[in-house]
C-alpha positions in Angstrom: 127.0 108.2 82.3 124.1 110.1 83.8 123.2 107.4 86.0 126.6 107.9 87.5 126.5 111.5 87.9 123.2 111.4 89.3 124.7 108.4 91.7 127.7 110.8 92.6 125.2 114.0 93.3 122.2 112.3 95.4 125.3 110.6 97.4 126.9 114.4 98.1 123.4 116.1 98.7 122.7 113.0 101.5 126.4 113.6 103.5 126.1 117.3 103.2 122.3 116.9 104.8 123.5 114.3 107.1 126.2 117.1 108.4 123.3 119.9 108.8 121.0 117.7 110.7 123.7 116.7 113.4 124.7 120.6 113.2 121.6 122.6 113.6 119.1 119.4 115.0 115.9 120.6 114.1 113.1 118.0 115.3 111.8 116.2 112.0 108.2 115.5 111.0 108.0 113.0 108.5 104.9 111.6 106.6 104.2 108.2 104.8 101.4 106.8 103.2 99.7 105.9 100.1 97.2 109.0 99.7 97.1 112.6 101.2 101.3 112.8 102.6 101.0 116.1 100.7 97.7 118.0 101.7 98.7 116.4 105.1 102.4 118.3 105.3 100.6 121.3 103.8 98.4 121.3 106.7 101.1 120.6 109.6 102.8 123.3 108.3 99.7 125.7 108.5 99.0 124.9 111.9 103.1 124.9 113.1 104.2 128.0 111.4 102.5 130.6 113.5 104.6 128.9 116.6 107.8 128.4 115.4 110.5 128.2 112.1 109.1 125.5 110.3 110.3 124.3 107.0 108.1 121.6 104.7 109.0 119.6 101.6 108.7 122.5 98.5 105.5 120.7 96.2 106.1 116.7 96.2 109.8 116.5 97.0 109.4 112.8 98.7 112.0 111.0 97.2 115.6 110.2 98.0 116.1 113.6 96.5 113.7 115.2 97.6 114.0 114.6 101.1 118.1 116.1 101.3 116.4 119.0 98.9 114.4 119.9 101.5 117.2 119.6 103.9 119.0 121.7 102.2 116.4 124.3 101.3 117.2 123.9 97.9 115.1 123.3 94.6 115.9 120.5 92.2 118.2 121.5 89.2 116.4 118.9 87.1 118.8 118.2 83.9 121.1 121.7 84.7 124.4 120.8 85.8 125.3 124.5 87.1 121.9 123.8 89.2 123.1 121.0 90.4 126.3 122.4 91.4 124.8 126.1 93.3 122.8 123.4 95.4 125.7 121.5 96.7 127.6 125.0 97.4 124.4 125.9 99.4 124.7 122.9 100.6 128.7 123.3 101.6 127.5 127.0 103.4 125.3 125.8 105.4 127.8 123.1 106.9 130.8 126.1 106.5 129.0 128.8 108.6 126.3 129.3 110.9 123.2 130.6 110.0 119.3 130.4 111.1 118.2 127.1 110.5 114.2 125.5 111.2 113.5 124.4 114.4 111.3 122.0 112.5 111.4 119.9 109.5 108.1 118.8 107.6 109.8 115.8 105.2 107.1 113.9 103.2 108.6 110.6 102.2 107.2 108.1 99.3 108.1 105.0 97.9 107.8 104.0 93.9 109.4 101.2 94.1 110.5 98.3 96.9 113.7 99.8 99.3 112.9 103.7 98.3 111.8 104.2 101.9 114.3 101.5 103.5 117.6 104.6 101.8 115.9 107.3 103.3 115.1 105.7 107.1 118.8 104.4 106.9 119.7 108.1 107.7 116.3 110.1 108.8 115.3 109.1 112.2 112.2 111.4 112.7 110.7 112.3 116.1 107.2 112.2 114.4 106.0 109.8 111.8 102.1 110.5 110.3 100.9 107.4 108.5 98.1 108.4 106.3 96.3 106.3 104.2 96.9 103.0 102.2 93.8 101.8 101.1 92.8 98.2 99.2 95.1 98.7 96.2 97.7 101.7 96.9 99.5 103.7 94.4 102.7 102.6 92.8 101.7 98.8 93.6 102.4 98.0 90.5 106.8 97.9 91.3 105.6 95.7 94.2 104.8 91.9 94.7 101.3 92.9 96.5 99.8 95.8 98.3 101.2 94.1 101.8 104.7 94.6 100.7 103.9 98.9 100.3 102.6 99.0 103.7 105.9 96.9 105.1 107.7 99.6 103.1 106.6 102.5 104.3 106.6 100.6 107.9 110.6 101.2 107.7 109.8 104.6 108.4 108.1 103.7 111.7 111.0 101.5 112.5 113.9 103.9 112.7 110.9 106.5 114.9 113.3 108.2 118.0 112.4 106.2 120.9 109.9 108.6 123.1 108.9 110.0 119.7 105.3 110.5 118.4 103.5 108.0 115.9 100.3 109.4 114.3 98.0 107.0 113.0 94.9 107.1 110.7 92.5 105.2 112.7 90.1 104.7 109.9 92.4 102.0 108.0 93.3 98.9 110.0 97.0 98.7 108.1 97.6 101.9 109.5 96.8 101.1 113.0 98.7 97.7 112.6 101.7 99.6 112.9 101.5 100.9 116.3 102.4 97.6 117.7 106.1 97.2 119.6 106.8 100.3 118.8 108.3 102.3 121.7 106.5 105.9 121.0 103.4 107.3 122.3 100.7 106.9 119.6 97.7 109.1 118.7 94.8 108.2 116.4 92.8 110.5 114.5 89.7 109.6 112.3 86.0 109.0 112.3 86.2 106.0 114.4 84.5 106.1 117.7 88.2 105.2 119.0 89.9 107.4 117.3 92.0 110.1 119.7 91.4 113.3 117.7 87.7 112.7 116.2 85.5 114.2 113.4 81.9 114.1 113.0 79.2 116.3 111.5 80.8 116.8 108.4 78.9 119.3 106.4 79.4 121.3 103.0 79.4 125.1 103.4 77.3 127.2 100.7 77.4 131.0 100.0 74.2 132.1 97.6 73.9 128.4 96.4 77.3 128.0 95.8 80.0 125.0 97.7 82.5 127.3 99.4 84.1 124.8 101.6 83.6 122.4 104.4 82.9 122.6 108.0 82.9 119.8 110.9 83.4 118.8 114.5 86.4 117.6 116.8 86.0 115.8 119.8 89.6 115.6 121.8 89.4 114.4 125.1 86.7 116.1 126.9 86.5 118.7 124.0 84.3 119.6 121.3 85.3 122.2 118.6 83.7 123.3 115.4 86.1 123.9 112.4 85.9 125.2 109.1 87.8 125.0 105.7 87.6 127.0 103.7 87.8 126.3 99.3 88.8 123.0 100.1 86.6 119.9 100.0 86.3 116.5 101.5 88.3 113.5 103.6 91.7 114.7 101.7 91.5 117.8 103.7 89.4 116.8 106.9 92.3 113.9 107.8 95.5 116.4 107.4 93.6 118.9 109.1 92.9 115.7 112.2 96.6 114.6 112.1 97.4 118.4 112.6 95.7 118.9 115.5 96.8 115.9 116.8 100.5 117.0 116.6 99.6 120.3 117.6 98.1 119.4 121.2 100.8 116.7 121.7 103.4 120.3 121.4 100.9 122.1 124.1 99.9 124.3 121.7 96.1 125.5 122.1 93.6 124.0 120.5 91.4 127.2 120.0 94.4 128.9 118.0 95.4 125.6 116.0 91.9 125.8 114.4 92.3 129.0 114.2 95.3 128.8 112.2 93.5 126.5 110.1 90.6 127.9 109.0 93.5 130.2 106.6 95.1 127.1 105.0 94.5 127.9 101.4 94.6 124.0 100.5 96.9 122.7 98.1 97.1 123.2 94.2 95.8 120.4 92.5 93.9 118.8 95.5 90.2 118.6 95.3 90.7 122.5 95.6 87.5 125.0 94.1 88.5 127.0 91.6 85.9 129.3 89.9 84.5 128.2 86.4 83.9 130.1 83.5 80.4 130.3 82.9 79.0 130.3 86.6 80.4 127.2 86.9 82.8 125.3 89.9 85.4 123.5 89.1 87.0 120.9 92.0 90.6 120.5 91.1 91.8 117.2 92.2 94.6 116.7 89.3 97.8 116.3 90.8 97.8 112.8 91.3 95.5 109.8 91.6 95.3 106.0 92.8 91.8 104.2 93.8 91.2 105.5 97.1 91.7 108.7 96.0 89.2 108.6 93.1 86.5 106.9 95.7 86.9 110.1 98.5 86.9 112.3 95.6 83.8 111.0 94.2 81.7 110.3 97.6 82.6 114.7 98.1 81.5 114.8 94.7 78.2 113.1 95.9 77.9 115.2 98.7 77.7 118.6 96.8 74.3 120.1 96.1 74.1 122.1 92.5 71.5 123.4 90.5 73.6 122.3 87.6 75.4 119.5 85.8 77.8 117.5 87.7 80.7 116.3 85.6 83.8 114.3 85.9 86.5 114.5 84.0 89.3 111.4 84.5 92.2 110.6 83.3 94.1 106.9 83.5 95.2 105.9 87.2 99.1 104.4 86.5 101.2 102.1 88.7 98.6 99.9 88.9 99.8 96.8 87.6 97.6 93.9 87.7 95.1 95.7 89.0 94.9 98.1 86.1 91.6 96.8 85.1 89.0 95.9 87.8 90.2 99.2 89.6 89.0 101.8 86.4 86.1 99.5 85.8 85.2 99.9 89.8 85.8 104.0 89.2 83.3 103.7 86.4 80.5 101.8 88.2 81.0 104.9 91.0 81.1 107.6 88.4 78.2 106.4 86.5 76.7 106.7 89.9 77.3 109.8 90.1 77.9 112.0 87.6 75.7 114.0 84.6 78.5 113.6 82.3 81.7 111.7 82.1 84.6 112.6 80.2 87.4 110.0 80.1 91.4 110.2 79.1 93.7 107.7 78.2 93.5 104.4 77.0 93.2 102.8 80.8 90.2 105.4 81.2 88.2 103.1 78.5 87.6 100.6 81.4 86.1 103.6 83.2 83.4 103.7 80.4 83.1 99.8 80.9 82.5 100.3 84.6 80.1 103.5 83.9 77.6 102.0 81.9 77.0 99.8 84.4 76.5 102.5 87.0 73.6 103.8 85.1 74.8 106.5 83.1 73.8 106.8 79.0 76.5 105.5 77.1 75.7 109.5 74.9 76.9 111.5 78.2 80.3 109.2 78.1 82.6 111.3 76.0 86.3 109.1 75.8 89.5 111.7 74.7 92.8 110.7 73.7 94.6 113.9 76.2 93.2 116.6 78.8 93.5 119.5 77.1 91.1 118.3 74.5 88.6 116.8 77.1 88.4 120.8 78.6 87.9 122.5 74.9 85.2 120.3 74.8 83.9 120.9 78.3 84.4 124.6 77.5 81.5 124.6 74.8 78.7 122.5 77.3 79.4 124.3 80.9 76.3 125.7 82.4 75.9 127.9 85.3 76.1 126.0 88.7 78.0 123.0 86.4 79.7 121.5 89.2 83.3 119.9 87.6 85.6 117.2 89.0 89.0 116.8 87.1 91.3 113.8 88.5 94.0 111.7 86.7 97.7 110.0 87.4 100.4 112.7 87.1 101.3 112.1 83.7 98.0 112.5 82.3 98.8 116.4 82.9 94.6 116.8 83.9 95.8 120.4 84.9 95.5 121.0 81.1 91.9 120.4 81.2 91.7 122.9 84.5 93.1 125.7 83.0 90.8 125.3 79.6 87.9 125.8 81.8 88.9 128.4 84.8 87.5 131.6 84.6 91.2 133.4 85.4 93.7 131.8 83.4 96.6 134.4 84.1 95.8 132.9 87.6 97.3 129.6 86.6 101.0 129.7 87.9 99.6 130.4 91.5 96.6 127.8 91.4 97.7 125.2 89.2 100.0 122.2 89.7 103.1 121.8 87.4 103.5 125.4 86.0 107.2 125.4 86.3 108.9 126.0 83.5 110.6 122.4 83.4 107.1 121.0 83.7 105.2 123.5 80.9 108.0 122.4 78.2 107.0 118.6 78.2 104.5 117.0 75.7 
């Protein structure tokens, strides 16, 4: 029975947002890949909002409901029929009467599993499409024969592109740029390649009395050369969606100057190697919401990067929806995190293969620490932080690695406003 009704409401909430695009016709930004779709729809809406009515997928809303939700402007009513039902009026209102409505439409769109793309493109036909990043072994692989079949996938968003429309592609991964061929749009490339349109180079960490505060680099655009800075926010997760910004930005004629600008105030995105201050003296980079192997390996070359006085930790949690691949990707994590890190903690029962992989890097099988859930890994963590301990907390959704954030930030009652998954809906599961 709930299958039905939740058959009989995704199929209302797509006609009503089929009827509000062919109403109002805002121009549609839409975003695929296998990491970064958020941080990157976070940042196209930083840099678009000071220049026109923009509205962006609410948090990760890049499903077949999300994407209508967003439409909509509506939240998800989870398991609350009366929800439910105030969204579809909305819904009805919008269609009913005329009222302001975005000029522009940020839609981030995933896939879980095969033909979750293939629904949404059937009625979304976007005027941009940003292809991020896949990667070797992509998230969610796991529902699919191979990693081939999640880039073909999310290639059905490039498909149903408006002709004339613009395709922006991550330069730095070749399955990306494979799909800018027969496509009838005018393509832009941003990256670290030498070919890419929209370039970065001189990536560097900022510091403030010893301290990471953020991160600064160079783009080269045509004949241009620009400094930018970031600011709180670390690494290739935030130095792409702040590439594949400017790169939609200049294609709109808007200048370059005040795009970076606009920019250097993105606050970055909860739970997306994000700084967050430590109790103790201590740093904590928040990279919890999600993760995949790509992910974990940008997270962990940043991690590298960063010069402390202290400890450098890692605390990570099982990577999910890998399938197959389960195994040789953790033990690969390890071998970088023993690489890396001081001390390990690890979470889950995957997260045992990160130990495997860890020993092997070089660290002492005494500074790997295993834990059956998060919020035990950061008491723990609570009673060895230093001053200048340097922490980095990643794990798949599920693992809730958020838990172990908010043992170890030094403002707590900060936690709805810096933490993912603090609704109400999310703080009442095990």
């Amino acid at each position: 029975m709930k299958t039905i009704i939740k058959k009989i409401i995704l199929g209302i909430l797509q006609a009503e947002a089929c009827v509000i695009l062919h109403k109002y016709k805002p121009k549609i930004i839409a975003i695929t890949g296998s990491v970064g779709k958020t941080s990157t729809k976070d940042m196209i809406y930083t840099a678009l909002s000071d220049f026109a009515y923009v509205r962006k997928s609410k948090k990760s809303y890049n499903s077949e409901f999300g994407v209508p939700l967003t439409i909509l402007g509506c939240q998800s009513g989870w398991n609350n029929p009366l929800s439910w039902m105030r969204t579809i009026l909305s819904g009805l209102s919008l269609i009913i009467f005329k009222d302001r409505y975005p000029k522009w439409l940020i839609l981030e769109v995933g896939a879980d599993r095969p033909n979750d793309i293939r629904k949404v493109a059937r009625w979304v036909k976007p005027d941009v499409v940003v292809v991020t990043r896949f990667g070797d072994v992509p998230v969610h692989v796991e529902f699919f024969n191979s990693p081939d079949d999640v880039v073909a996938e999310k290639y059905q968003l490039v498909k149903v592109l408006k002709k004339n429309g613009l395709l922006v592609l991550n330069a730095d991964d070749e399955k990306v740029l494979s799909m800018r061929k027969s496509i009838p749009a005018t393509v832009t490339t941003y990256g670290f390649s030498k070919n890419a349109m929209m370039r970065v180079s001189d990536v560097a960490i900022m510091y403030k009395k010893d301290r990471p505060v953020g991160t600064t680099f160079k783009v080269t655009h045509e004949e241009s050369i620009m400094p930018v800075r970031l600011n709180c926010v670390f690494g290739n997760q935030y130095i792409y969606p702040a590439l594949a910004a400017l790169a939609i930005g200049v294609h709109l004629k808007i200048n370059m100057v005040k795009l970076i600008e606009t920019l250097e105030n993105h606050s970055g995105t909860p739970g997306r190697l994000k700084l967050i201050e430590g109790i103790k003296g201590s740093s904590i980079i928040d990279d919890s919401y999600n993760s995949s192997p790509v992910a974990v390996e940008a997270a962990l070359a940043t991690f590298r990067e960063i010069k402390t006085e202290g400890k450098k930790i890692a605390i990570f949690g099982d990577m999910l929806e890998l399938g197959r691949y389960t195994v040789s990707e953790h033990k690969k994590i390890g071998v970088l995190a023993g690489q890396t890190c001081d001390l390990l903690l690890v979470v889950g029962l995957r997260a045992k293969s990160i130990t495997e992989g860890a020993l092997l890097g070089g660290i002492s099988e005494k500074n790997i620490i295993e834990f059956v859930d998060s919020r035990q890994a950061g008491k723990y963590l609570e009673s060895v932080l230093g001053e200048n301990d340097i922490v980095l907390i990643k794990g798949s959704q599920s693992m809730r690695m958020e838990r172990a954030v908010e043992e170890i930030m030094a403002h707590p009652e900060k936690k709805d406003e810096l933490l993912v998954r603090q609704e109400p809906e999310w703080l009442a599961r095990e």
